[in-house]
C-alpha positions in Angstrom: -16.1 3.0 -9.3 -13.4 2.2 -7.2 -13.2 -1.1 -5.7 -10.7 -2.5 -3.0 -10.0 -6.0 -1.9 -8.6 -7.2 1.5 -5.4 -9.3 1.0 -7.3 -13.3 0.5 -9.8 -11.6 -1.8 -6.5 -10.3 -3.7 -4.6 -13.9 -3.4 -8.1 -15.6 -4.9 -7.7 -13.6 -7.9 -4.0 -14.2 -8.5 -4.5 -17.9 -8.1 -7.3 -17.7 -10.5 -5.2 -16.5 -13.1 -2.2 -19.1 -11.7 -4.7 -21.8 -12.5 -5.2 -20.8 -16.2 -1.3 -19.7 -16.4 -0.4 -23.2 -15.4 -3.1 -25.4 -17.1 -2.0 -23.5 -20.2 2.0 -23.7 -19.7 1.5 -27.6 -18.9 -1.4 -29.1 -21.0 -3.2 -30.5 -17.7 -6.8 -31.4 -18.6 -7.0 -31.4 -15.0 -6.6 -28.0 -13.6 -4.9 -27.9 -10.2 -4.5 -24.9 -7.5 -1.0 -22.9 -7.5 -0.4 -19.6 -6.2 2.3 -17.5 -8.0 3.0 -14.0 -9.2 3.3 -13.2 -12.3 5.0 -9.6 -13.0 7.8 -9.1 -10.6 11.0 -6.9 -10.5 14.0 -6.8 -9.7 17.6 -5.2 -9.8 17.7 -5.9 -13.6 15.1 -3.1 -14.0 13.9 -0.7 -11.5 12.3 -2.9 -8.9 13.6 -2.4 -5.4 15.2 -5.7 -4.6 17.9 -7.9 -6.3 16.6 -11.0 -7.5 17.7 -13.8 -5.4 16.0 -11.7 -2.1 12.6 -11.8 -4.1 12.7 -15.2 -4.9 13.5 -16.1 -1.3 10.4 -14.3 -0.4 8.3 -15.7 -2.4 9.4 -18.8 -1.7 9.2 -18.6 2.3 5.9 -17.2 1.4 4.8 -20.7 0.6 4.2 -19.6 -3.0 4.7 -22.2 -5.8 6.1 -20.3 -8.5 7.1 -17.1 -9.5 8.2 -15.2 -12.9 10.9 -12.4 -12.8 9.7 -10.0 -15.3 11.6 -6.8 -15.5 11.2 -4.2 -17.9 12.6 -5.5 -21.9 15.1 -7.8 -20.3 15.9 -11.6 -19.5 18.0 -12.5 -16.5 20.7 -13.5 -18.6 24.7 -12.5 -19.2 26.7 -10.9 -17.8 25.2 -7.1 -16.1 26.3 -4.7 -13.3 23.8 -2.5 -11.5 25.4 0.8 -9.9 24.0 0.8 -6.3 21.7 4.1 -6.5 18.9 5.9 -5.5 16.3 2.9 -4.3 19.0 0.3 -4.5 21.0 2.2 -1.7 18.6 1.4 1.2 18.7 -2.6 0.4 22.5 -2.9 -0.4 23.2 -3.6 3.5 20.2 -6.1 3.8 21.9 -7.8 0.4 25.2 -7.9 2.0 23.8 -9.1 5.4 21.4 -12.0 3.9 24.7 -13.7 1.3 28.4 -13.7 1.8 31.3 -12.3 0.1 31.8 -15.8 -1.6 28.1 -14.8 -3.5 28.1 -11.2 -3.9 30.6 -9.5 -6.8 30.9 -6.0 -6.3 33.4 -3.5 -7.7 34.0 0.3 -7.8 31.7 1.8 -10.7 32.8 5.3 -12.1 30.0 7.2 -10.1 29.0 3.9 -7.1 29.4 0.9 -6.1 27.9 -1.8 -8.7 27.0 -5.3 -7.6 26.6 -8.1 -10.8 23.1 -9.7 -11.0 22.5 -13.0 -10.6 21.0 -14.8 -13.7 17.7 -16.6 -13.4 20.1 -19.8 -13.6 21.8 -18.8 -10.9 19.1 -18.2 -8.5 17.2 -21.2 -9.8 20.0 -23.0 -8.1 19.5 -21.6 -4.9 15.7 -21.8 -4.6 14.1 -23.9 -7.0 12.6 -27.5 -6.2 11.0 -29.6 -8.8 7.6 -29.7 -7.4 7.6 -27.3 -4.8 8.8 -23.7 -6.3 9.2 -22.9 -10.0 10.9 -20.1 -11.3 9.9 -19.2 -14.7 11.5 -16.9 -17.4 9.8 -13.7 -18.3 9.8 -10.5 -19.8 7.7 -6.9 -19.0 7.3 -6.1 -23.2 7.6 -2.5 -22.1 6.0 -0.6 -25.4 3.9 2.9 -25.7 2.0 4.2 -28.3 1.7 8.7 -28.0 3.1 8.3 -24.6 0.4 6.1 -23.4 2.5 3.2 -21.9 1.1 -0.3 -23.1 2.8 -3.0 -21.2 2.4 -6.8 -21.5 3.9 -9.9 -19.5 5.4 -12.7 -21.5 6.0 -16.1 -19.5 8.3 -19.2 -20.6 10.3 -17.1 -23.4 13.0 -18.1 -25.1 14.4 -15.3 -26.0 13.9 -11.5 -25.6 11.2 -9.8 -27.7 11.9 -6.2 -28.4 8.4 -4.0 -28.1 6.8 -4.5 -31.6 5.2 -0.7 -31.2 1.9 0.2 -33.3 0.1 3.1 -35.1 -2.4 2.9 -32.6 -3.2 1.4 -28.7 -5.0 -1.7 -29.9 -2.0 -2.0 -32.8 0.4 -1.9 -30.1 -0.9 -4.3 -27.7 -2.2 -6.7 -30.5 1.6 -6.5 -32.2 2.7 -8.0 -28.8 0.5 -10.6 -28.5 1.1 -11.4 -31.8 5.2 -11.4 -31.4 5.2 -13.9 -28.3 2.1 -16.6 -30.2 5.0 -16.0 -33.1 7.7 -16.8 -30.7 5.9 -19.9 -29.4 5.4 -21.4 -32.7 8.4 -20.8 -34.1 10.4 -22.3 -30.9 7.3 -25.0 -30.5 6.7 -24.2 -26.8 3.7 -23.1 -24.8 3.9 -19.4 -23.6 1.5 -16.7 -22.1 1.2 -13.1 -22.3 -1.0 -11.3 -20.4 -2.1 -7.3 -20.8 -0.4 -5.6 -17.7 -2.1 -2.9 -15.4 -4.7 -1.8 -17.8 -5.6 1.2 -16.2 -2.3 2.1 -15.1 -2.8 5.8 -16.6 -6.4 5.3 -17.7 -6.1 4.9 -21.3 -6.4 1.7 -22.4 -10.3 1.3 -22.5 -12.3 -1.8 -22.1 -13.5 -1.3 -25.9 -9.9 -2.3 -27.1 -9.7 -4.6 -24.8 -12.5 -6.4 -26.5 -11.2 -6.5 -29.6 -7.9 -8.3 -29.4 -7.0 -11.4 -31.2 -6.2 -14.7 -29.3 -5.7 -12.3 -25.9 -6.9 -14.1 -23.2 -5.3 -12.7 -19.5 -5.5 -9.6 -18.2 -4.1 -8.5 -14.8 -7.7 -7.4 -12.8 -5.4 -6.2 -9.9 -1.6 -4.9 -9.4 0.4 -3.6 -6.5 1.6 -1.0 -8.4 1.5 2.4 -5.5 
């Protein structure tokens, strides 16, 4: 059965996975209302936008935090996008929004490229303690016989490759498992959360069931 929600039905259930994401991150034995988003790209994977236009959006949105979770990446180092295909029709909007005093651009071998901006760097533009948080994440982009398993990890501290499995519950249970190991070993609180579910209608509810210490699911995505 197909069901379909009008946008504040669809903001009701983000913020009632914001208020577990943020009771968890924090410790609060108070929980509190936030809305945020959760899985996000950017130029540092094959979202539409480059980072520091998202954030601004969310952010003028009157959303109170946001994670930038591209595809088996942190927004970290030095990297250089070539400005093609779907990046081509928000170059001019990019160049219109920052100056030339922002931007870095050079002459690829086949386009222009443009270099990202780190997490850090567009923390300083739009973060306020408080108000908006920006918070590190990572789309663990993993597949098990072509069927694509993919899982959001929040408050990383560093990138965790896909752990793969012999089977679609192996798979997403390795990954769970990775980012609880990662938050031990590190001693900080992080979340991962079971991405799009039904994006190509194989993960089944069954499996689902039988994960280990897997709490969040996404229930709705944007994805078209």
């Amino acid at each position: 059965m197909n069901v379909y929600f009008h946008r504040p039905m669809r903001i009701w259930l983000v913020s009632m996975l914001v208020v577990a994401v943020l009771t968890t991150l924090s410790g609060c034995a108070r929980p509190q209302w936030f809305k945020g988003n959760t899985h996000t790209h950017t130029w540092w994977s094959d979202g539409n936008t480059p980072p520091e236009i998202v954030a601004k959006w969310y952010k003028d949105h009157g959303y109170d935090f946001l994670v930038l979770s591209d595809h088996n990446i942190l927004s970290r180092g030095e990297t250089w996008a070539p400005c093609t295909g779907r990046k081509v029709a928000m170059a001019d909007a990019y160049e219109q929004a920052f100056d030339s005093t922002w931007i870095e651009k050079r002459e690829g071998e086949d386009a222009v490229e443009y270099r990202l901006k780190t997490l850090d760097e567009v923390r300083s533009l739009y973060e306020v303690p408080g108000k908006f948080l920006l918070i590190e994440g990572e789309e663990i982009t993993d597949a098990c016989n072509k069927i694509p398993v993919h899982l959001n990890a929040l408050n990383l501290a560093e990138l965790i490759p896909p752990p793969h499995g012999e089977t679609v519950l192996a798979t997403m249970q390795n990954n769970f498992d990775a980012v609880a190991a990662q938050a031990a070993h590190h001693g900080r609180p992080m979340l991962c959360h079971l991405n799009h579910p039904n994006f190509v209608r194989q993960i089944v509810a069954e499996d689902i069931a039988r994960l280990r210490d897997a709490r969040f699911f996404e229930v709705y995505n944007g994805h078209p």
